[in-house]
C-alpha positions as CSV (number, residue, x, y, z in Angstrom):
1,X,0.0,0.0,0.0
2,X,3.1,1.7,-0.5
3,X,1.5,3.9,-3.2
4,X,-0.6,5.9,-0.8
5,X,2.2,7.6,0.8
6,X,3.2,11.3,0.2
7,X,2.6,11.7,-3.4
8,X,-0.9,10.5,-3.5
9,X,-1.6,12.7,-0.4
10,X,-0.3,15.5,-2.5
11,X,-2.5,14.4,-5.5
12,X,-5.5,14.2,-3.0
13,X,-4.7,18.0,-1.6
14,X,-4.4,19.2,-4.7
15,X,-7.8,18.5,-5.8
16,X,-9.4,17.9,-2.8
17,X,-8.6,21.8,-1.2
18,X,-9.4,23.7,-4.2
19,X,-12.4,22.1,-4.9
20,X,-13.9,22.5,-1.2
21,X,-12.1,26.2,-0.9
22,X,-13.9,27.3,-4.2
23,X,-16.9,26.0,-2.9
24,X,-16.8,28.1,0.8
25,X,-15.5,31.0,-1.1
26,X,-18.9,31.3,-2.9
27,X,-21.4,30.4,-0.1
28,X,-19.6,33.5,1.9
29,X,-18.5,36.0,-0.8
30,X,-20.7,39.8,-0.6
31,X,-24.0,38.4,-2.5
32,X,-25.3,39.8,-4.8
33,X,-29.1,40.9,-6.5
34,X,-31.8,39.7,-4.7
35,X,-33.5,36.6,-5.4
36,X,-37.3,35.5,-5.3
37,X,-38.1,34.2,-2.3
38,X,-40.6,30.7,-1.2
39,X,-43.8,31.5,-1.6
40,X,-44.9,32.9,1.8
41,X,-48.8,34.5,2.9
42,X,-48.7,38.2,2.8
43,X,-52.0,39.0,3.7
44,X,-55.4,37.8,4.4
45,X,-59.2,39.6,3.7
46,X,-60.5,39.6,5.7
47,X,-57.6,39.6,7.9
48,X,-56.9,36.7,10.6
49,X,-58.4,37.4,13.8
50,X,-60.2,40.8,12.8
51,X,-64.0,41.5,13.8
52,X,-66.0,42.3,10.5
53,X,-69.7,43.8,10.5
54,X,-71.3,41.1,7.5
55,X,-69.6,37.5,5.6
56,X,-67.7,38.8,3.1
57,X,-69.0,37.1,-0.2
58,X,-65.5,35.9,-0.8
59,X,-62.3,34.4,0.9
60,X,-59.2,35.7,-0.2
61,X,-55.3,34.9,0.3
62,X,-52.6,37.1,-1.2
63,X,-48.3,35.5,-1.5
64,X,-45.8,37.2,-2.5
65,X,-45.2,34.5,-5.5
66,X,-47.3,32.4,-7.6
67,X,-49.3,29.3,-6.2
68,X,-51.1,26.3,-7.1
69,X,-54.4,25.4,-5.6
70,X,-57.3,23.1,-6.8
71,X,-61.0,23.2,-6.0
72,X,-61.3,22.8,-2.1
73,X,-58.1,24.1,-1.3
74,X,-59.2,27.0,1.2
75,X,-61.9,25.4,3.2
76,X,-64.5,27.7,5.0
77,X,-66.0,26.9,8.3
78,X,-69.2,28.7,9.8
79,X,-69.1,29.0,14.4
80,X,-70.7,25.5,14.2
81,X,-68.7,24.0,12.4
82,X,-70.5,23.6,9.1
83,X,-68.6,24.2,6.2
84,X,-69.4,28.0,4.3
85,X,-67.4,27.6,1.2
86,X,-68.9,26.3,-2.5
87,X,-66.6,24.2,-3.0
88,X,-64.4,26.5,-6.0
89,X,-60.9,28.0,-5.8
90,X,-59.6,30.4,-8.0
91,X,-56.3,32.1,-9.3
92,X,-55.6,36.0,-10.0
93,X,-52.7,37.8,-10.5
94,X,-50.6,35.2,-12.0
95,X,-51.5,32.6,-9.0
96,X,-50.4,35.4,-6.2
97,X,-53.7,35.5,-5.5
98,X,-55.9,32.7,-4.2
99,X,-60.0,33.7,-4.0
100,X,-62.7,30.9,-2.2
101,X,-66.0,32.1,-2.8
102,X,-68.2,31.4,0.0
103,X,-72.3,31.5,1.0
104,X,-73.9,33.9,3.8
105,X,-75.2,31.3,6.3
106,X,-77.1,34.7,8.3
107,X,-75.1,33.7,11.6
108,X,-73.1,35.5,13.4
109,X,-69.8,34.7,15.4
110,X,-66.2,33.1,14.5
111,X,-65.9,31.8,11.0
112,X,-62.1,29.5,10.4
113,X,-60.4,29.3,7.2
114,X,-58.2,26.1,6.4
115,X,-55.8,26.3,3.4
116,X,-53.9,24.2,1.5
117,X,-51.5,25.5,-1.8
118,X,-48.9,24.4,-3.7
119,X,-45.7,26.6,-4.5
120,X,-43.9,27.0,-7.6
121,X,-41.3,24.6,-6.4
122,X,-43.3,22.1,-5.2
123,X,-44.0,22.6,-1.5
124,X,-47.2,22.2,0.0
125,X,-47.8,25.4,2.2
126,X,-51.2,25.0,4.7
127,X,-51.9,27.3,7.4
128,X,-55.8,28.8,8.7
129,X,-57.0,32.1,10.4
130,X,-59.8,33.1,11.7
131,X,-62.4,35.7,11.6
132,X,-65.3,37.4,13.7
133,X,-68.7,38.6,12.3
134,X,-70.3,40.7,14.8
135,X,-69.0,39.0,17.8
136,X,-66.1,36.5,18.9
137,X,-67.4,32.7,19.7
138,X,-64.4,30.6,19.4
139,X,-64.4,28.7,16.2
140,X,-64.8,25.5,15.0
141,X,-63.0,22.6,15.9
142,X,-61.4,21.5,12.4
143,X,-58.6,18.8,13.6
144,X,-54.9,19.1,12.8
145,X,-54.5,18.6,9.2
146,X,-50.8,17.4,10.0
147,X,-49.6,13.9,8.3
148,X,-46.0,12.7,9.4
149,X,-46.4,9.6,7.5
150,X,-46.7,11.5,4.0
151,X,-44.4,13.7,4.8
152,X,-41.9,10.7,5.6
153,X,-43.3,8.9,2.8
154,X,-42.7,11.4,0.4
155,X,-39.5,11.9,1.2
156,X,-38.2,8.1,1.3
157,X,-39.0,8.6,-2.5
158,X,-38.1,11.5,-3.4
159,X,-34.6,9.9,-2.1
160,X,-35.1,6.3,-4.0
161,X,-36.4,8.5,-7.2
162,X,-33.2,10.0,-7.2
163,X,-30.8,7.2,-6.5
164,X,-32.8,5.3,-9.1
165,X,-32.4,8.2,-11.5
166,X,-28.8,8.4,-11.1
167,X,-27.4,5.1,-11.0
168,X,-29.2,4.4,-14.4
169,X,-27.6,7.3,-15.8
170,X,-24.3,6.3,-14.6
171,X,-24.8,2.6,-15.8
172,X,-25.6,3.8,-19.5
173,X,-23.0,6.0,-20.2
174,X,-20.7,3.5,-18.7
175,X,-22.1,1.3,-21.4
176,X,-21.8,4.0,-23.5
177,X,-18.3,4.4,-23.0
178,X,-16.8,1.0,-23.1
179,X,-17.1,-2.2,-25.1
180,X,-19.7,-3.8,-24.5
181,X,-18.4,-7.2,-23.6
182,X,-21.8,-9.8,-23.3
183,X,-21.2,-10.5,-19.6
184,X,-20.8,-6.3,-18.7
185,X,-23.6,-5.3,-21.3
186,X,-26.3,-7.8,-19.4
187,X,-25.1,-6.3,-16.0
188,X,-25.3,-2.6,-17.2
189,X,-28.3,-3.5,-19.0
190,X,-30.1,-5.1,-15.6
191,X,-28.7,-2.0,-13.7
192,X,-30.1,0.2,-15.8
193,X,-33.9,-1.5,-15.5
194,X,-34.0,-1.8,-12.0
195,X,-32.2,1.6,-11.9
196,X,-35.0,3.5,-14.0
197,X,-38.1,0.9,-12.7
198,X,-37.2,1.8,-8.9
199,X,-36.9,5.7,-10.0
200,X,-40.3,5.4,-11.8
201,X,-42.0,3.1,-9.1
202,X,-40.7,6.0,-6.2
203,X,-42.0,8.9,-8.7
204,X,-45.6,7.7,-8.8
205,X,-45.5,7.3,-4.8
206,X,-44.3,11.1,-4.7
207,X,-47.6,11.7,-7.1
208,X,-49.6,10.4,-4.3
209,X,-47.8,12.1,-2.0
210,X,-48.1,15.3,-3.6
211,X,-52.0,14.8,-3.9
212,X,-52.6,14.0,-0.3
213,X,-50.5,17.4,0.5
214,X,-53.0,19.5,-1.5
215,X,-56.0,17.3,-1.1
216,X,-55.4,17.0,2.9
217,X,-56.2,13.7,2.6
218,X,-54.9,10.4,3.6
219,X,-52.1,8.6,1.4
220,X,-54.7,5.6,0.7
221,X,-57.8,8.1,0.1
222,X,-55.9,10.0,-2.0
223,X,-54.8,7.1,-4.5
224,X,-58.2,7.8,-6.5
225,X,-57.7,11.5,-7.0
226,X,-53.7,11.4,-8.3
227,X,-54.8,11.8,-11.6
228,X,-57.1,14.7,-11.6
229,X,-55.2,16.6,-9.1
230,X,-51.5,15.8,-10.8
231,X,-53.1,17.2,-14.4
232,X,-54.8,20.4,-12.7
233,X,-51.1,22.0,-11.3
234,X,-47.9,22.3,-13.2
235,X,-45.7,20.0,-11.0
236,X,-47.7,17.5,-10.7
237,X,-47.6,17.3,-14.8
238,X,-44.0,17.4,-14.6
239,X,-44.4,14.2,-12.3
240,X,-46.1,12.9,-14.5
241,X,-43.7,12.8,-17.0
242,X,-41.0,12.1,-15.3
243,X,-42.5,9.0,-14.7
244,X,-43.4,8.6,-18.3
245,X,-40.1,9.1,-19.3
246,X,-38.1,6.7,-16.5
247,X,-41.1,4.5,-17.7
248,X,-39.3,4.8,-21.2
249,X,-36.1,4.7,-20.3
250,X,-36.6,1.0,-18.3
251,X,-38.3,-0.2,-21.8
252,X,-35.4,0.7,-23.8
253,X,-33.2,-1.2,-21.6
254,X,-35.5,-4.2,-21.5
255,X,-35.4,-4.3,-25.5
256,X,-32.0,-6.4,-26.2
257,X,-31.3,-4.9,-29.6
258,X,-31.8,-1.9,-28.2
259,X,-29.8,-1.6,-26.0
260,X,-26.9,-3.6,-27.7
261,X,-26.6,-1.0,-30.5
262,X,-27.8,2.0,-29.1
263,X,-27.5,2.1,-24.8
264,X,-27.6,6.0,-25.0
265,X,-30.8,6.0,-25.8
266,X,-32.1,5.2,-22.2
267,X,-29.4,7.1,-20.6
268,X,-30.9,9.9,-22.7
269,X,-34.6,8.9,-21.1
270,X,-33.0,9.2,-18.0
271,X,-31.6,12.4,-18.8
272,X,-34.7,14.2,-20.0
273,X,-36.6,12.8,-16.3
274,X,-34.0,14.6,-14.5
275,X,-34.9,18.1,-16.2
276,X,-38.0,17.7,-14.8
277,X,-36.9,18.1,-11.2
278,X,-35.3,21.7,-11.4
279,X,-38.3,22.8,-13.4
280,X,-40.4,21.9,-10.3
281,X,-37.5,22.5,-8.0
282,X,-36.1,25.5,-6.0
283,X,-34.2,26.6,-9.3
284,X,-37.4,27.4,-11.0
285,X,-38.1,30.5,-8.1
286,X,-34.6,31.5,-8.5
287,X,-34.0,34.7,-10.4
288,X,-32.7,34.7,-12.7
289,X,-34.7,31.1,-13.4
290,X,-32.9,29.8,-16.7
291,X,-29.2,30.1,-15.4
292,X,-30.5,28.5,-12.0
293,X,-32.1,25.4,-14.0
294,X,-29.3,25.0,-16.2
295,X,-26.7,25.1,-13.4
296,X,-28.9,22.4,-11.7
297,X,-29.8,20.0,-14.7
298,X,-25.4,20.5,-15.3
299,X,-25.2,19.4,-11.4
300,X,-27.5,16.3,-11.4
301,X,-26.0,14.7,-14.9
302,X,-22.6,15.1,-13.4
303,X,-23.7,13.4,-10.2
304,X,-25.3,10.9,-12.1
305,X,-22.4,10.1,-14.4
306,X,-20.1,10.2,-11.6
307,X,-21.7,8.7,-8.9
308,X,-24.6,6.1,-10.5
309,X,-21.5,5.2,-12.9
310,X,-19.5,4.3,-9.4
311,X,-21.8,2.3,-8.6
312,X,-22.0,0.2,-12.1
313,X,-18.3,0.0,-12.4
314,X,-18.6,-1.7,-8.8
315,X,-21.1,-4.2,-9.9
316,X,-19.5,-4.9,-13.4
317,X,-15.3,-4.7,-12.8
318,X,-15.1,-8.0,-12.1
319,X,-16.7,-10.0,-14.8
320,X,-14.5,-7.4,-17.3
321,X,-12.4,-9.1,-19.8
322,X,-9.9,-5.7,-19.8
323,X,-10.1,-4.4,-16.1
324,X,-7.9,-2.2,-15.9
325,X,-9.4,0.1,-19.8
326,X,-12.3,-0.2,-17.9
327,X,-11.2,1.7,-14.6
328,X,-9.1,3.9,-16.7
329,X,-11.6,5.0,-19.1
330,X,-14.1,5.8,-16.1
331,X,-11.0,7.5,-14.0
332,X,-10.8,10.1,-16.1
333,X,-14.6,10.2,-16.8
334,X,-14.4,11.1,-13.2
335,X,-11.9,13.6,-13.2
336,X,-14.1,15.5,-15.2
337,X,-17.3,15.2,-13.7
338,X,-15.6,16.0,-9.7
339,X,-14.8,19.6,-11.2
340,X,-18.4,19.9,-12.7
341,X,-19.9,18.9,-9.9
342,X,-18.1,21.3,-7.5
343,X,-18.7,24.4,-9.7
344,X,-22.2,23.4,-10.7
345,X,-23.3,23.2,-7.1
346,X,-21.5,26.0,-5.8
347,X,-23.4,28.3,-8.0
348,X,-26.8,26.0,-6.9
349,X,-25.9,27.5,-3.6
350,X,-25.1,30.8,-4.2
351,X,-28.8,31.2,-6.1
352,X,-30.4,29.0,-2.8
353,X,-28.7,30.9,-0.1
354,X,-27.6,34.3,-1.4
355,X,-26.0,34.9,2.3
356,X,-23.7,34.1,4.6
357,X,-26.8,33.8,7.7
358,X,-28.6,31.3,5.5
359,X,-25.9,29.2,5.3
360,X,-25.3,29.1,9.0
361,X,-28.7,29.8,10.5
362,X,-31.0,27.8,8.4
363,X,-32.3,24.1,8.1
364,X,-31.5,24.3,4.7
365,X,-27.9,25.6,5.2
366,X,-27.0,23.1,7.5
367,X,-27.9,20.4,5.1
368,X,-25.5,21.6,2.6
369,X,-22.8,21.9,5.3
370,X,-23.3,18.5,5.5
371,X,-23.6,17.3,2.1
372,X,-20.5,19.8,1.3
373,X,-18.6,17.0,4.2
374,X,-19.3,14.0,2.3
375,X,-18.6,15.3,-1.1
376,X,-15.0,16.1,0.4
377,X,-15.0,12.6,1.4
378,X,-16.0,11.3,-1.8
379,X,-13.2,13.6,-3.6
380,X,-10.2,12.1,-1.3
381,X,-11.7,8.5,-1.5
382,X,-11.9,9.2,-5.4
383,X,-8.3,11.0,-5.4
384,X,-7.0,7.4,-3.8
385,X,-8.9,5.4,-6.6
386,X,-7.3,7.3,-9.8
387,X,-3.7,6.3,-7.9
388,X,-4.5,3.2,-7.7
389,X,-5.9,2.7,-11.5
390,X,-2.6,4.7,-12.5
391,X,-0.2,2.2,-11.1
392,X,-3.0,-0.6,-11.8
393,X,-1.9,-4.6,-10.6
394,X,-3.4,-7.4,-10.5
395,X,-5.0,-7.1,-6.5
396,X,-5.9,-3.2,-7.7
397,X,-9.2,-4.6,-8.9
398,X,-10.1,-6.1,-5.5
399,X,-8.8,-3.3,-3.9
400,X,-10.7,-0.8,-6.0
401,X,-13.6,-2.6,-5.4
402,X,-14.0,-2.3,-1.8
403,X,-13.0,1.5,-2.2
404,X,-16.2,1.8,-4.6
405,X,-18.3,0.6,-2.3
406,X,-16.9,2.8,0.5
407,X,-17.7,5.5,-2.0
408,X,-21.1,4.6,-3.1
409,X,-21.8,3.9,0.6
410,X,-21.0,8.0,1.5
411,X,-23.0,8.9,-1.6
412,X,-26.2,7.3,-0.5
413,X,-25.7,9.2,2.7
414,X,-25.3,12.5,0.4
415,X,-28.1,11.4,-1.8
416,X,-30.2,11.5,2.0
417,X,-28.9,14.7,2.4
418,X,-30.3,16.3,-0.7
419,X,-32.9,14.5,-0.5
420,X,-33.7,16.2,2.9
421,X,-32.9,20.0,1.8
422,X,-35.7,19.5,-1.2
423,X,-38.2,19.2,1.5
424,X,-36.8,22.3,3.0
425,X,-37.1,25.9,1.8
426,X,-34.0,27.5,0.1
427,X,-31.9,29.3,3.0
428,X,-32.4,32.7,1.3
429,X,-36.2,32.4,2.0
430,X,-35.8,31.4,5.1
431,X,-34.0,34.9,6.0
432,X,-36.1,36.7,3.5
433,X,-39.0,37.4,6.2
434,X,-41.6,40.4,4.9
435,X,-41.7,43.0,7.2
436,X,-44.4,43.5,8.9
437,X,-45.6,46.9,11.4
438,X,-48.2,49.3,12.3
439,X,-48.7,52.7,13.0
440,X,-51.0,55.0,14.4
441,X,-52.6,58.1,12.4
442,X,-49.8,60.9,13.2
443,X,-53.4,63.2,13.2
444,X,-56.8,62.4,12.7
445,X,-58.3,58.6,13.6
446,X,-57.2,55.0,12.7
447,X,-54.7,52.5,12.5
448,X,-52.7,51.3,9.6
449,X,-51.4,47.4,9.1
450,X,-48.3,47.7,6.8
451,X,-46.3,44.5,5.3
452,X,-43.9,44.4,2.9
453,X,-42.5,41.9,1.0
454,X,-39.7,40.8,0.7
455,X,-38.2,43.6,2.1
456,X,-35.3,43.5,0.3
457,X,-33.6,45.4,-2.3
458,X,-35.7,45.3,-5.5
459,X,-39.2,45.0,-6.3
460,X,-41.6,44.4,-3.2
461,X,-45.4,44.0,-2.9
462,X,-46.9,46.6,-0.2
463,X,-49.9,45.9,1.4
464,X,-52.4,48.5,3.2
465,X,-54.6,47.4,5.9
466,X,-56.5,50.3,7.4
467,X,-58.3,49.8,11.2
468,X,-60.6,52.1,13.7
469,X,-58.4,53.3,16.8
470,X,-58.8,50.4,18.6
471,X,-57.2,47.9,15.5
472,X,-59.9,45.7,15.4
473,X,-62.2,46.6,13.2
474,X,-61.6,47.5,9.4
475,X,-63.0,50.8,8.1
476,X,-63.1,52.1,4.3
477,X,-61.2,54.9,3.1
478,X,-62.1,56.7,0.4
479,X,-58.6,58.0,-1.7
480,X,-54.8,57.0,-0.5
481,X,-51.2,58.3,-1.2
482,X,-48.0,56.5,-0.5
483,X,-44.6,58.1,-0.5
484,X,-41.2,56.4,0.0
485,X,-37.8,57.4,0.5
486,X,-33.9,57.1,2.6
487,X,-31.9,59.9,4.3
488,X,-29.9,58.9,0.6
489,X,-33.1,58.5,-1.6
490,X,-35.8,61.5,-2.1
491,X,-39.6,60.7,-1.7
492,X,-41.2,59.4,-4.4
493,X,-44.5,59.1,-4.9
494,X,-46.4,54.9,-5.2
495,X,-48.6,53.6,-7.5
496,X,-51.2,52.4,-4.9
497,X,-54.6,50.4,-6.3
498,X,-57.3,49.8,-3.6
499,X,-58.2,45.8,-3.3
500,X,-61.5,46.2,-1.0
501,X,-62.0,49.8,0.1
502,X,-60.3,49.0,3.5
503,X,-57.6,47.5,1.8
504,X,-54.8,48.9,-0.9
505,X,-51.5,47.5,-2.2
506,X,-48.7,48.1,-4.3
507,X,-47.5,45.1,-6.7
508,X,-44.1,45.8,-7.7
509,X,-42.7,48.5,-5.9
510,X,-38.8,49.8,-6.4
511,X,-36.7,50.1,-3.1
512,X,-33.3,50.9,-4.6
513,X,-31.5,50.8,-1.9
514,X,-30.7,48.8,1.4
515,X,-31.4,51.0,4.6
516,X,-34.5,52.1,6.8
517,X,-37.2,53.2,4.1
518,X,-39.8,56.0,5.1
519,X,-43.1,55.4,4.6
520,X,-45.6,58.1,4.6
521,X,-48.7,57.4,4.2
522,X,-52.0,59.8,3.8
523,X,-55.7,58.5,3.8
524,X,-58.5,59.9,3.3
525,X,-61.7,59.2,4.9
526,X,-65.1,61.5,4.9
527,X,-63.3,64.2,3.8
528,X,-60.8,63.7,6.8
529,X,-57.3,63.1,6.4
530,X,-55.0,61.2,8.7
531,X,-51.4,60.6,8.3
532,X,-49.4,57.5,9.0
533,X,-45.7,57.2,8.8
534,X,-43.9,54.0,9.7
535,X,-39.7,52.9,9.1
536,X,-39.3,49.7,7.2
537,X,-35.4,48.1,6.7
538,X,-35.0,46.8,3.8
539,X,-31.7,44.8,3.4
């Protein structure tokens, strides 16, 4: 073992520091324009917890990005208990905007609103408020909608989707690469099958998954509604065909003359499922969205030709007539896709995390602490293999073998680990909080609600919610003016639209600048004005 000494330990630093320091150097470089953030609830009208004279003839939910929702995703609940709504859900705005039309049952008291959307990337969001007509009595009991078996169903195969997924890419172009030899093409071949079936079986599970999420129902229940509910929102028709397509990609492997003249083919399948995930992913809310999916689809391929073809060379290196071409041909394969890997993910992180606090103080950050630990590994357990190919013998195939399986054994661990942070909203979201404040009329009566979202450099939504002295119940206002500005910027004056007449936002607005922002704020109400000003930071 002579030939792990010194020089291979140079090899290993060599390409094990720069990788990993390139890597930190992005996650906790000065970031740069802002970036979308997961799809969070702005504001509700009526808003949670306020007392209202009459049922509005409506239910309405505002984000800050677009959602999903299908019919019975906002649920309506009169004081006993009986449900309000008709049933319909609607869109506005480009999905920011999520409207439940609902009946007047004549009674007064607390009325509860359940909700249930999905985001642009995928995650089911839930949440409920209430409201008060007239008087406060409590609400209705509607259960906890919370499922810990989905959620640790889902993710079991979201993970076996994507080990499935990449170790038949790395099988095929391992077959693409090398002779195919009968005894490696059958392996290859039956890797690829069961590769692309378990991806496809584990895609259909997250289909079910993803319907009980929106539907609130149970896994079992919900088996009966996949279809219509995975064709009425875009994720769940990229799902679908994802599962098409690994569908595909199995069959093209199972047809021997196929695969014997053309394996590329259901690597190619393979391929075209994995695009699917970034376009449903965290990449697809990432501005700018085309350079974040790219960098993505670039990251999974060179995972999957890396690590799935790891674990075919593994299973095949033995029953090789020519060992040693075979190890050297996937070597530098390898070589090739370590440096893709690294760069493509360190720019999946910068888009995902856009700070140095999400990387530290978030769930999501943490992950990718992690998973940034057992790539290194993987690099210095991959520098050791290319010495030992280089100065190949006849034990280096046994050898090489059990360091494979060390390898693929780290890289399940990893695959865990991103498996994990999909479930999780990207770090920059997670610091991204709207602001949220109140003031009191500087003269003249009232109360103002303020949010803003996402407070950050850039374009932000500004919502208006405007209140009697005491704040609890809303009151119309006839004509508003917003101004904005910093000790560096001058005032400028809002476009401000009224949504109800209690009410008014601003979709869009510029604040150029980080710092405290000055709001000011003049209403009009009965021919009396009253003027609000409130500080918002804006990082």
């Amino acid at each position: 073992m002579s030939r792990f000494g010194a020089p291979a330990v140079r090899r290993v630093a060599c390409l094990a520091l720069p990788v990993c320091a390139i890597a930190l150097l992005v996650l906790i470089s000065p970031m740069a324009a802002p970036a979308s953030a997961h799809a969070t609830l702005v504001s509700t009208t009526p808003p949670g917890d306020e007392v209202i004279e009459r049922v509005p003839s409506e239910v309405r939910l505002d984000f800050d990005e677009g959602v999903e929702v299908v019919d019975g995703g906002v649920r309506v609940f009169g004081p006993s208990g009986e449900r309000v709504d008709r049933g319909l859900t609607e869109t506005r705005d480009g999905g920011r905007t999520v409207v439940a039309p609902i009946d007047d049952p004549g009674t007064q008291g607390t009325y509860t609103v359940s909700w249930r959307v999905l985001s642009e990337d995928s995650h089911n969001l839930s949440g409920s408020f209430v409201f008060h007509v007239g008087t406060e009595t409590g609400g209705a009991d509607i259960g906890d909608d919370a499922n810990t078996v989905t959620d640790l169903v889902s993710g079991l195969a979201r993970w076996a989707a994507y080990a499935g997924a990449l170790v038949a890419l790395g099988a095929a172009v391992l077959a693409v690469a090398n002779p195919l030899e009968p005894a490696v093409s059958r392996r290859l071949r039956l890797i690829v099958m069961i590769g692309a079936g378990t991806a496809a079986v584990a895609t259909a599970v997250v289909l079910v998954a993803q319907t009980a999420d929106v539907s609130g129902r149970s896994l079992l229940d919900s088996i009966t509604l996949t279809g219509d509910i995975a064709t009425a929102t875009r994720s769940g028709r990229l799902t679908l065909l994802r599962l098409f397509l690994l569908a595909a990609a199995g069959g093209a492997a199972a047809i021997g003359a196929l695969w014997s003249k053309r394996p590329w083919v259901a690597g190619g399948l393979v391929l075209c499922a994995m695009v699917t995930w970034p376009l449903s992913g965290h990449a697809w809310t990432t501005s700018p969205r085309w350079v974040a999916v790219l960098s993505d689809v670039v990251h999974l391929a060179a995972v999957g030709v890396w690590v799935g073809g790891l674990f075919a060379l593994g299973a095949s290196l033995r029953i090789a007539g020519d060992q040693a071409a075979m190890a050297r041909r996937f070597s530098k394969t390898a070589v090739v896709t370590v440096v893709v890997v690294a760069a493509s993910g360190a720019l999946s992180a910068f888009w995902q995390l856009r700070s140095f606090d999400a990387l530290m103080d978030t769930g999501y950050g943490q992950l990718l602490i992690a998973k940034i630990a057992g790539f290194g590994a993987l690099v210095i357990i991959g520098s050791l293999n290319h010495e030992l190919v280089a100065s190949w013998t006849k034990r280096s195939a046994q050898i090489l073998v059990r360091f494979v399986r060390a390898e693929v054994a780290i890289a399940v661990l990893v695959l865990a680990l991103t498996a994990a942070m999909v479930n999780q909203p990207p770090g920059r979201a997670s610091v991204s909080r709207p602001f949220e404040g109140s003031a009191q009329a500087v003269d003249g009566d009232g109360r103002l609600d303020l949010t803003v979202t996402p407070a950050r450099v850039g374009q932000n939504d500004i919502h208006l919610y405007f209140f009697d002295d005491a704040g609890r119940t809303l009151v119309p206002v006839d004509a508003v003016e917003v101004t904005a500005g910093t000790d560096q910027v001058n005032p400028r004056r809002l476009d401000i639209e009224a949504v109800t007449p209690s009410h008014f936002s601003s979709y869009g607005a510029s604040l150029a600048a980080p710092g405290t922002w000055t709001l000011t704020i003049t209403a009009v109400q009965q021919g009396q004005t009253s003027t609000y000003t409130i500080e918002v930071p804006v990082r």
